[in-house]
N, C-alpha and C positions, 0 to 999 in steps of 0.2 A: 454318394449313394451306391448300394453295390445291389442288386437284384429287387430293386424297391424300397431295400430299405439303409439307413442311417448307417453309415459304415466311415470309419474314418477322424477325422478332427471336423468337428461341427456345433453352432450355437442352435439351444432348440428354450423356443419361451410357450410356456402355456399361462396366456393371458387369464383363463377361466380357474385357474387352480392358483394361479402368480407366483409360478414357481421357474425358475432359469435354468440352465446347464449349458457348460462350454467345456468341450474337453474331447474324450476320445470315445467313438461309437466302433461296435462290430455287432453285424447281424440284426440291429437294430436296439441293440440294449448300451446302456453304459460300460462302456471298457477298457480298462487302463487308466491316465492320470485325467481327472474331469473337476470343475467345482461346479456344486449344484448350492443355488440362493432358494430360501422358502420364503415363503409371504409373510411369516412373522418377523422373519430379521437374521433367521438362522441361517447358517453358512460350513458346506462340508468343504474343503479344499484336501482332497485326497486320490487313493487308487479306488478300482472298483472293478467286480468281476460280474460277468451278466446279472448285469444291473444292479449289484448290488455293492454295499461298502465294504473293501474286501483290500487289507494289506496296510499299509501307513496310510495314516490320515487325520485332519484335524478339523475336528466340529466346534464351531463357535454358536454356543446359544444365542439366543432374544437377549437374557438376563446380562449377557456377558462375561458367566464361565463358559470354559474350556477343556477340553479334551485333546489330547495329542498322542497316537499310539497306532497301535493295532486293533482291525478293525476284522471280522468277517459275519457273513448272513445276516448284513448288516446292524450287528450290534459292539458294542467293546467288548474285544478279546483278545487274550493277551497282553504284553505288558503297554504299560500307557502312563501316562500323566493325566488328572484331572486339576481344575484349579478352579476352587468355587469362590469368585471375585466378590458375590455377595457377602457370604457368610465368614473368607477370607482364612480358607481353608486348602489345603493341599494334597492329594492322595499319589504317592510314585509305587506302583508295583503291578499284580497280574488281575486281570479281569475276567469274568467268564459271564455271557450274555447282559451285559452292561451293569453288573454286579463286582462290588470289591469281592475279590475271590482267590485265595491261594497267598501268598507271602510278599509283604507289601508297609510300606510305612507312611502314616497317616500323619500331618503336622497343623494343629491349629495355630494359623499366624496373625496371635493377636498381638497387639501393642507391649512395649515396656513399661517395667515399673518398676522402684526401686527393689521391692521381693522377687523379683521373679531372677532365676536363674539362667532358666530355660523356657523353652516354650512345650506348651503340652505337645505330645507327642508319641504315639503308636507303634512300635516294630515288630511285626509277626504277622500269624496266619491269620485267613480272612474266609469269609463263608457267605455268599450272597448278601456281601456289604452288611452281615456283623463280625466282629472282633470274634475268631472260636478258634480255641487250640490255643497252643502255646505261643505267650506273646509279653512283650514287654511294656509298660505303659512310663511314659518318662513326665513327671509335672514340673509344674512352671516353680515351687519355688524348691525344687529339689530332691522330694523324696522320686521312689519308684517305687512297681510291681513287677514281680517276675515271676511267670508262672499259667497255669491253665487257664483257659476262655472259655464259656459259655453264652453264646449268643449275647453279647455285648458286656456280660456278667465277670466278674473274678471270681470264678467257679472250680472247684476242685484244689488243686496242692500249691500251692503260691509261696513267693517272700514279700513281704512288703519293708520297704525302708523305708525311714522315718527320715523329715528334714533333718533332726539333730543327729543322725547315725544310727539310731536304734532298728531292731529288726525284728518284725515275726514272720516268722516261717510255721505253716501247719496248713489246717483245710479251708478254703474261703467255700462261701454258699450266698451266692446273687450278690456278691460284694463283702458281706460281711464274714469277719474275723470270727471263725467259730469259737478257738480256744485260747480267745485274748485276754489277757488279766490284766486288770485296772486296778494296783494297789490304791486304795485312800490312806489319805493322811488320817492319823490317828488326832484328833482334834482334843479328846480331855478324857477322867472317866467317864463311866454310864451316871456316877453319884454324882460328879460335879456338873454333867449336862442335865441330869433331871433338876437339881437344885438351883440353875440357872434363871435368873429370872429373864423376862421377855425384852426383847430391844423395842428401842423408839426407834422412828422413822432416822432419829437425827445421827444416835448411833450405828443404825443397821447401814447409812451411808456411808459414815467416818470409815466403820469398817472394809467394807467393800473398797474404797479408795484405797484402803492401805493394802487390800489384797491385793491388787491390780498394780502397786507399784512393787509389794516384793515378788510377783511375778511378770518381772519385766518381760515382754517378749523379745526386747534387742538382747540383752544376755541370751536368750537360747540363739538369737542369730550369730551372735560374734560366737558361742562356745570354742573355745579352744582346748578344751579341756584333754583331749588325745593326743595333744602337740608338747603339751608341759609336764607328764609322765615322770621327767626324767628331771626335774627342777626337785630342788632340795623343800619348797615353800610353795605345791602350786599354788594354794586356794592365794594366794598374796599376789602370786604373780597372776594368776588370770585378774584378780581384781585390778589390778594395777593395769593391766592390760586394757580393762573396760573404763576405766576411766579415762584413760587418754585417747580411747577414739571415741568417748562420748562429749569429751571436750573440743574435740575436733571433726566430730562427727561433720558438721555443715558443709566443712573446706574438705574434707573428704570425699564426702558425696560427690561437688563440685569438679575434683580432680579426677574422679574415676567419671565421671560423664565424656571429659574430655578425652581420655585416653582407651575409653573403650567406645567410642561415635564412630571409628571405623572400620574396629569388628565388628558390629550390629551390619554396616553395609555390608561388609563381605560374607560375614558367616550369618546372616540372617536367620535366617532357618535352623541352625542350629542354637544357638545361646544369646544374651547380651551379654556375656564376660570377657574378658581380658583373656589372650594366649599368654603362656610365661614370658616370650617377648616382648610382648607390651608391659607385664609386671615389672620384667627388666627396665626397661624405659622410664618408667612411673619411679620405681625406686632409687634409679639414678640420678633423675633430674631431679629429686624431693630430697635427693642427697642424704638419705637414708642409707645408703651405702659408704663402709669408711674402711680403714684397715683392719681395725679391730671386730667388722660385719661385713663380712665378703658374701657374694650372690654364691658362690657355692657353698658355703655354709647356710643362708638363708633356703637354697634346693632341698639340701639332704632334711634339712629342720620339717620342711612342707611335705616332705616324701615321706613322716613319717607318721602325718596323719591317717587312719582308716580313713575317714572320712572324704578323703580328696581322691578316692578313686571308684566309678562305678563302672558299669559296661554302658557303650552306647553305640551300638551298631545299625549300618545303614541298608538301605532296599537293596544295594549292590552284593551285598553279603550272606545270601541267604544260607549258602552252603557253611558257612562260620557259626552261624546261630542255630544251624540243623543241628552241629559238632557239639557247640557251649552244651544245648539242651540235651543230646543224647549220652554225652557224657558228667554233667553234672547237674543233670536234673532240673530243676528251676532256677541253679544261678549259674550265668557263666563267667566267663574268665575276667577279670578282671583290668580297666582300661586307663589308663589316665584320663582325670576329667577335663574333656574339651578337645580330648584328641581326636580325629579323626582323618579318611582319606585324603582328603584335602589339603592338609595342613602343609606342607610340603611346598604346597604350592605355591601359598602366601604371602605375598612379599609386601611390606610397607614403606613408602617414599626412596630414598636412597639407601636403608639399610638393609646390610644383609647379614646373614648370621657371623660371618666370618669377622663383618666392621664391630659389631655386639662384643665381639670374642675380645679384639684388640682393646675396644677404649673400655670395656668392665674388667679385663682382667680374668679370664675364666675360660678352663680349661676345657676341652673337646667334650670329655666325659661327662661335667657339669649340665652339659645340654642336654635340657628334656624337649621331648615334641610339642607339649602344650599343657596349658591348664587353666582353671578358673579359679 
């Protein structure tokens, strides 16, 4: 106590409100590092300046999300972490009166599936916890947006890429493609569809079956069609290509669960794919690898997909994705996919790049940072 009142390291309980505090007092208010308990369940363990939430600090709700960041008058401000344990959601960037607000990336972290890529996923500016301004939208089984926000909307000049590589680029308005063109199939003439006579139920099924099997959806997933360019016969060799991983479709699944179970641990948050290291891995113990198919020949082949590279940049990066945007508009530079800050970091069991190097046979240059 210093002149009557609370000054100092002290526990203060108000039975009538059932609310706790232990920490540091001056002048009578809360000051400095203190945790205050409320009667619901809630829990601040942080700093505080007359009396309020003021500097680091981490509030744990009733529900059991979370907040970790910057705090002042007391509400969230500045940069933080939120993590809504309910809904299993993730927000890392800046806050402005407990509002997502300013440059920030957003990650829904839901489960795997064999489609999914990646997980959805948000990076850009933010405005009273909606999406506004330029921002990049990343989905789970691969496409993306890139381009202007409107209060949660794709509003304004965008590109949108398609899971198979395709792209528009032009004005979006509340989401939607303004000047998107959808060729139809030219089905027969106007004389032969008027002269048509009506289907039975029994035909009008047959057919539909048969539509749904020559529009396989795994063919557009496996498309390779940007990697065989340069083949003398592609339309043969991608067939030939789909059928031997529909024939082994099963045992494939199977291997890549295995090999990719402890990227999903470590890179959580970003993907469930494989790094080129693990490809490495996967291709050498399936003995897919020989003299006549060296990994760096299989590298430069992969590298010459469009398709295997987008941008994906993180909360740490903001000044990068000011640059991408201000200099190229709605799309920026272009990444390997699945690379990122981290990668560097990662290490797996006993291998390291350099043992990779010896028993594959492959040279300094052949090494890429990562991919999926």
């Amino acid at each position: 106590m210093l002149n009557g009142l609370r000054h100092g390291k002290g526990k203060y309980i108000n039975q009538k409100e059932g609310v706790e505090y232990e920490g540091q007092w001056e002048a009578g208010m809360r000051h400095g590092y203190g945790e205050l308990r409320y009667k619901n369940g809630s829990i601040y363990q942080g700093h505080w300046e007359r009396g309020m939430k003021w500097g680091e600090g981490k509030m744990t709700y009733a529900s059991g999300n979370f907040y970790e960041g910057n705090w002042s008058n007391n509400k969230r401000n500045g940069q933080g972490v939120m993590h809504w344990l309910t809904s299993n959601e993730k927000y890392t960037g800046n806050w402005e009166d407990n509002f997502q607000s300013g440059f920030g990336t957003h990650i829904w972290l839901d489960s795997n599936s064999d489609n999914k890529l990646l997980r959805n996923r948000y990076v850009g500016y933010w405005s009273k916890g909606l999406r506004h301004g330029k921002g990049t939208f990343y989905y789970s089984n691969g496409s993306k947006y890139e381009g202007d926000w409107s209060e949660n909307f794709k509003h304004g000049t965008g590109v949108f890429t398609f899971e198979d590589g395709t792209e528009y680029a032009g004005p979006f308005e509340k989401d939607r493609m303004i000047d998107r063109k959808i060729q139809m199939p030219v089905i027969g003439s106007p004389k032969k569809m008027k002269d048509a006579q009506p289907e039975s139920p029994k035909t009008r099924v047959s057919n539909l079956a048969k539509k749904e099997v020559e529009q396989n959806p795994f063919k557009k997933l496996i498309d390779i069609s940007d990697l065989i360019d340069f083949e003398t016969a592609p339309a043969e060799v991608e067939k030939e290509c789909q059928n031997i991983l529909l024939r082994h479709n099963s045992e494939l699944k199977n291997w890549y669960r295995v090999y990719a179970k402890k990227i999903e641990a470590t890179k959580s948050e970003e993907s469930f794919s494989m790094t080129l290291r693990q490809v490495w891995r996967f291709l050498r113990d399936s003995q897919v690898m020989c003299a006549e198919a060296t990994l760096a020949q299989f590298d430069r082949i992969y590298q010459q997909g469009k398709k295997n590279t987008f941008t994906l940049l993180g909360t740490g990066e903001a000044s990068k994705f000011d640059y991408l945007y201000k200099n190229d508009g709605t799309k920026g530079a272009e990444k390997k996919v699945g690379a990122s800050a981290d990668d560097s970091d990662f290490s797996e069991e006993d291998e390291s790049v350099m043992d990779l190097q010896t028993q594959l046979g492959i040279e300094p240059e052949d090494i890429h940072s990562s991919t999926k």
